[in-house]
C-alpha positions, 0 to 999 in steps of 0.5 A: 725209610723216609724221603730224607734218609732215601735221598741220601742213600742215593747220593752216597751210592752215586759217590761209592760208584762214581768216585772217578768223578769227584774232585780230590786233592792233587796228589801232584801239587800235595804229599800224602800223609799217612795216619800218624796214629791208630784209634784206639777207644777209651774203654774196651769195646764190648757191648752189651746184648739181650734178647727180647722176647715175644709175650702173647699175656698182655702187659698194663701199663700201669709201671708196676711190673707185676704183669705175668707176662712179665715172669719169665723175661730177664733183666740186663745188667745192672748199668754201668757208669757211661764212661765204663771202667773208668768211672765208679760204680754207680751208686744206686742199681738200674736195670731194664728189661724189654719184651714185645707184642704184635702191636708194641715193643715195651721196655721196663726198668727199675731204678733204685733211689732213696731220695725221689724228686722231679720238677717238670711236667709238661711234654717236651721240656729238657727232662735231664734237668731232672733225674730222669731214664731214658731210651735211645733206639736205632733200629736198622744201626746205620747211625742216623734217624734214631730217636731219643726218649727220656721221662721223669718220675711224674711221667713227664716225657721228651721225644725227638727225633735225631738226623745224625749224632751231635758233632758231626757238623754245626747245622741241628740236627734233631726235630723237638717237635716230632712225637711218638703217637701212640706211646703209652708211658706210666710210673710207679713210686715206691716212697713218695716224690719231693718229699725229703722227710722220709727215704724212697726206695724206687721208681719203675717206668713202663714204655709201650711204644707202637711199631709204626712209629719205626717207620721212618727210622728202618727199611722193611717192615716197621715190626722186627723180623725174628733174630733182627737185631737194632741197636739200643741203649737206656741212660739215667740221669742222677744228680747229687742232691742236699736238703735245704729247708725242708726241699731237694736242692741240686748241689753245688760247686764253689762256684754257685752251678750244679755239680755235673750230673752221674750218667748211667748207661746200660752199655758204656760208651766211654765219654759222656756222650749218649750221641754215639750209636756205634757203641750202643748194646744189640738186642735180638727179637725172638719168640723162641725162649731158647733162642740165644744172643747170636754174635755177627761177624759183620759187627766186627768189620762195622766196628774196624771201620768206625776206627779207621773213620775216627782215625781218619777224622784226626788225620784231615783234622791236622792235616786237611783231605791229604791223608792216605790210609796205609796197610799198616795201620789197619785193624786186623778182623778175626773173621776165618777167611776175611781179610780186611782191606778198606778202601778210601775216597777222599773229595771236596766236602768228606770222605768215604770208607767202603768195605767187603762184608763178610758173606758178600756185599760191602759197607760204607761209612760216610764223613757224616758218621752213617754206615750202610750196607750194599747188596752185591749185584 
């Protein structure tokens, strides 16, 4: 973890138990008002799972998918519009599949495309200007320190580093200049690129991404421990293009700008916005082929929690920090022998969610969008 996330992890824990401490709004001189509506999400939450699994045959990365090593892992799902059922199917296919090695997590996808085109070529240029896929990785899914990668079909790449989703206030929140060391990264082309007179098939990405780049992004060691479970989801960028005198050109509106690109996700987020880790897929790191996808109870109590965060953004939204959190309008988890009943600390700058976990401890969740888990003393 690095210093920034260690001193902030201290300093929520100092608010959780200190609360007797902070500055609230008088209930003397202010009524409290209850939550005049319950969250509800856009589409259904359901996020999506794998389990990737450990391969000892080496993988080159040479984006061609043909490595042995490769035979036996699946693909995910094919991707579904970001915004889910509410939005089309996609037009064309993309699926990923991952594995890992003692030395890298590697991550291949397929991306169906009859018209392959691409304009930029340098590191750290805005690759969604291009059709491009990229990766969004939270390996301990407490909502902060994630990292964004996104690549073009010349293999042209974009790292940053993300402190907390956009929103959540208006200072940045990213670091540009931050890379992945040791990344490997390749293309292959099944047509040819910016050449309009005949039609593509696909391209196909291969990522190797070191371990030790997760050192700053999760407590522990930087390598998964098997049945781990991170948060992670994949996107592409599509957009509509014409032909006009022999080259690509992005379509435009009556108004002369580009029609907003189609944004293909791995796991819907229902709004077109990556930046909500909450809803990211799971994947599981095994080495066992027969080990299976394992469902955690605590993800049902995380998830309850993100509602009543989000209702509760709405309710200081209309009516300032004088807001309570009633009983009836709590999320009923369907955990045998749990009952939950958060607890709500309201102060001078934020607010703090805390709630029992299923087999001990408790979870916070912060005004800042983090979620953290507590060990019990």
């Amino acid at each position: 973890m690095s210093d920034t996330s260690k001193a902030c992890y201290i300093l929520l824990i100092l608010i959780f138990i200190s609360v007797s401490c902070v500055s609230r709004v008088p209930t003397s001189h202010k009524s409290l008002t209850s939550f005049t509506k319950q969250y509800s999400h856009s589409i259904p939450y359901d996020p999506r799972h794998y389990v990737a699994y450990h391969v000892s045959a080496p993988i080159v990365i040479d984006g061609q998918l043909n490595d042995a090593a490769w035979g036996d892992i699946p693909w995910t799902e094919d991707f579904l519009d970001i915004e889910g059922d509410l939005r089309p199917l996609p037009t064309w296919q993309t699926k990923s599949k991952m594995c890992w090695t003692d030395s890298h997590f590697i991550i291949a996808a397929l991306i169906e495309e009859p018209h392959i085109w691409a304009t930029l070529t340098q590191r750290d240029a805005i690759m969604y200007y291009d059709d491009d896929f990229e990766v969004f990785i939270d390996p301990d899914a407490d909502g902060h320190h994630y990292f964004e990668f996104e690549m073009n079909a010349y293999n042209a790449i974009w790292d940053l580093y993300m402190l907390y989703p956009y929103g959540i206030d208006d200072r940045r929140n990213y670091i540009m200049n931050w890379d992945i060391k040791g990344i490997e990264t390749a293309v292959h082309v099944d047509g040819t690129v910016n050449d309009p007179s005949d039609q593509d098939k696909s391209w196909s990405v291969e990522i190797a991404i070191p371990w030790a780049t997760f050192k700053d992004f999760k407590t522990g060691a930087d390598k998964p421990q098997l049945g781990d479970q991170w948060r992670i989801n994949f996107s592409r960028v599509d957009w509509t293009m014409e032909i006009i005198n022999g080259e690509y050109v992005k379509e435009k509106d009556d108004d002369g700008k580009p029609l907003p690109e189609d944004n293909w996700v791995w796991s819907p987020t229902g709004y077109v916005n990556m930046h909500k880790p909450e809803t990211w897929g799971y994947v599981q790191f095994e080495s066992d082929r027969s080990q299976r996808f394992q469902d955690r109870p605590n993800e049902k109590i995380k998830w309850a929690m993100w509602q009543t965060y989000y209702t509760l953004k709405k309710c200081i939204q209309d009516h300032g920090t004088n807001c309570t959190l009633p009983d009836s309008k709590l999320i009923k988890v369907n955990i045998d022998n749990y009952t939950f009943s958060p607890k709500l600390e309201i102060y001078n700058g934020g607010f703090l969610i805390s709630a029992e976990a299923s087999e001990g401890g408790f979870y916070t969740l912060d005004h800042r969008a983090q979620i953290l888990y507590h060990k019990s003393e």
